[in-house]
C-alpha positions as CSV (number, residue, x, y, z in Angstrom):
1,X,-5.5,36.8,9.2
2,X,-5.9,36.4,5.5
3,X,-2.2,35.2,5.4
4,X,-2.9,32.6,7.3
5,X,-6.3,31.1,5.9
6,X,-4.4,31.4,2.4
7,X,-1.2,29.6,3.8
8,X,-4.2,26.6,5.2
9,X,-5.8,26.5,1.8
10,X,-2.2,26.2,0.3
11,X,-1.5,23.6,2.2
12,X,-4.7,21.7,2.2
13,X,-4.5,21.4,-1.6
14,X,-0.7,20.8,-1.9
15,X,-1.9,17.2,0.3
16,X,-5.1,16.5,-1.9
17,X,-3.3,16.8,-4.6
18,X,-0.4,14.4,-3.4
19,X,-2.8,12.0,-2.5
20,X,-5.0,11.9,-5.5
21,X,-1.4,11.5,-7.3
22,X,-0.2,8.8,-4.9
23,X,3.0,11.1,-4.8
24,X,4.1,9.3,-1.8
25,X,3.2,6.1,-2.5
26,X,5.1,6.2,-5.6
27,X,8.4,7.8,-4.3
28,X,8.9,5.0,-1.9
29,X,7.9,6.7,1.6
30,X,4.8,4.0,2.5
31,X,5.2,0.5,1.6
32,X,3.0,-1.2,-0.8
33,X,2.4,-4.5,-2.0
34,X,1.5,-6.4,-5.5
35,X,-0.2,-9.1,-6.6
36,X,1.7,-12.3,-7.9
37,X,1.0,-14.5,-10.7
38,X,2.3,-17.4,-8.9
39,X,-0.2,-19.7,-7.8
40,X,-1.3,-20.0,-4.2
41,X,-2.6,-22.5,-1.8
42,X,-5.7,-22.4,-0.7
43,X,-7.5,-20.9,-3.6
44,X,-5.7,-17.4,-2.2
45,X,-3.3,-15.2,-3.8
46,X,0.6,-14.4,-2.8
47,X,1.3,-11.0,-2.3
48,X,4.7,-9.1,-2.7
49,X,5.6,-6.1,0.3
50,X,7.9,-3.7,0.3
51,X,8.5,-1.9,3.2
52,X,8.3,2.4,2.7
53,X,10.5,4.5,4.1
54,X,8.3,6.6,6.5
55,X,5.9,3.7,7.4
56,X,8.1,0.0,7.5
57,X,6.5,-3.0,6.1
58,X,2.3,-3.3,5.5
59,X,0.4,-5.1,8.0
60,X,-1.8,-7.6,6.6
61,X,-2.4,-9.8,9.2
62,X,-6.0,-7.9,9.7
63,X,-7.2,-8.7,6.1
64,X,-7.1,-12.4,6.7
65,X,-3.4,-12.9,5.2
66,X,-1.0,-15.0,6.4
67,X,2.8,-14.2,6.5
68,X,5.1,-16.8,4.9
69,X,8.4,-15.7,4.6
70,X,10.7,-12.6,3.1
71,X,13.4,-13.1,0.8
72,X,16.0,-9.5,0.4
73,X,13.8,-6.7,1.3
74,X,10.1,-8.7,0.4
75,X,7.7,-10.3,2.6
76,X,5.5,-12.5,0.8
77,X,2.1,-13.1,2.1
78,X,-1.0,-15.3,1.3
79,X,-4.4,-13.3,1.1
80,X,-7.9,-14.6,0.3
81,X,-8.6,-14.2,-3.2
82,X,-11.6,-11.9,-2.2
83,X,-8.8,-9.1,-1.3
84,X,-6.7,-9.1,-4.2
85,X,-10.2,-8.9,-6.3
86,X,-11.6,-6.3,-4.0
87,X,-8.5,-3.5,-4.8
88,X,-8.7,-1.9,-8.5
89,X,-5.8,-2.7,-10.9
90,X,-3.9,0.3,-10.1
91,X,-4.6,0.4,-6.5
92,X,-1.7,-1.0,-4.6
93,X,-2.9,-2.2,-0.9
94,X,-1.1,0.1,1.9
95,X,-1.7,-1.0,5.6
């Protein structure tokens, strides 16, 4: 019985840890986007995708962003500037 509660904790801190390290995001396995310095219409903000390997291309369509177009492996999408503000520097938007 103890083998297995330690084996749980193990495991539950292996996956806190990966997420407070953004392990995954970082080794490519769930797509992530980026602000661009480009300007936008709208008074919005272009954004960069990438698609991850585990989870495909983000979704934006539910923040209020608009798909307009994909050039290689990008997608390119036009979000409210609200958004963009919203996420910290280092946070990269996942969806």
């Amino acid at each position: 019985m103890s083998r297995i509660v330690l084996a749980a904790a193990m495991i539950a801190s292996i996956l806190a840890f990966a997420k407070h390290e953004q392990a995954l995001d970082r080794t490519g396995m769930f797509g992530s986007c980026s602000a661009l310095s480009a300007p936008a219409p709208e008074g919005g903000r272009w954004l960069e995708c990438r698609p991850g390997k585990l989870s495909g291309y983000p979704d934006l369509s539910q923040d209020s962003c608009t798909r307009r177009g994909m050039r290689g492996e990008a997608r390119y999408w036009i979000c409210p500037t609200a958004l963009v503000a919203a996420r910290s520097p280092d946070e990269q938007p996942t969806r």
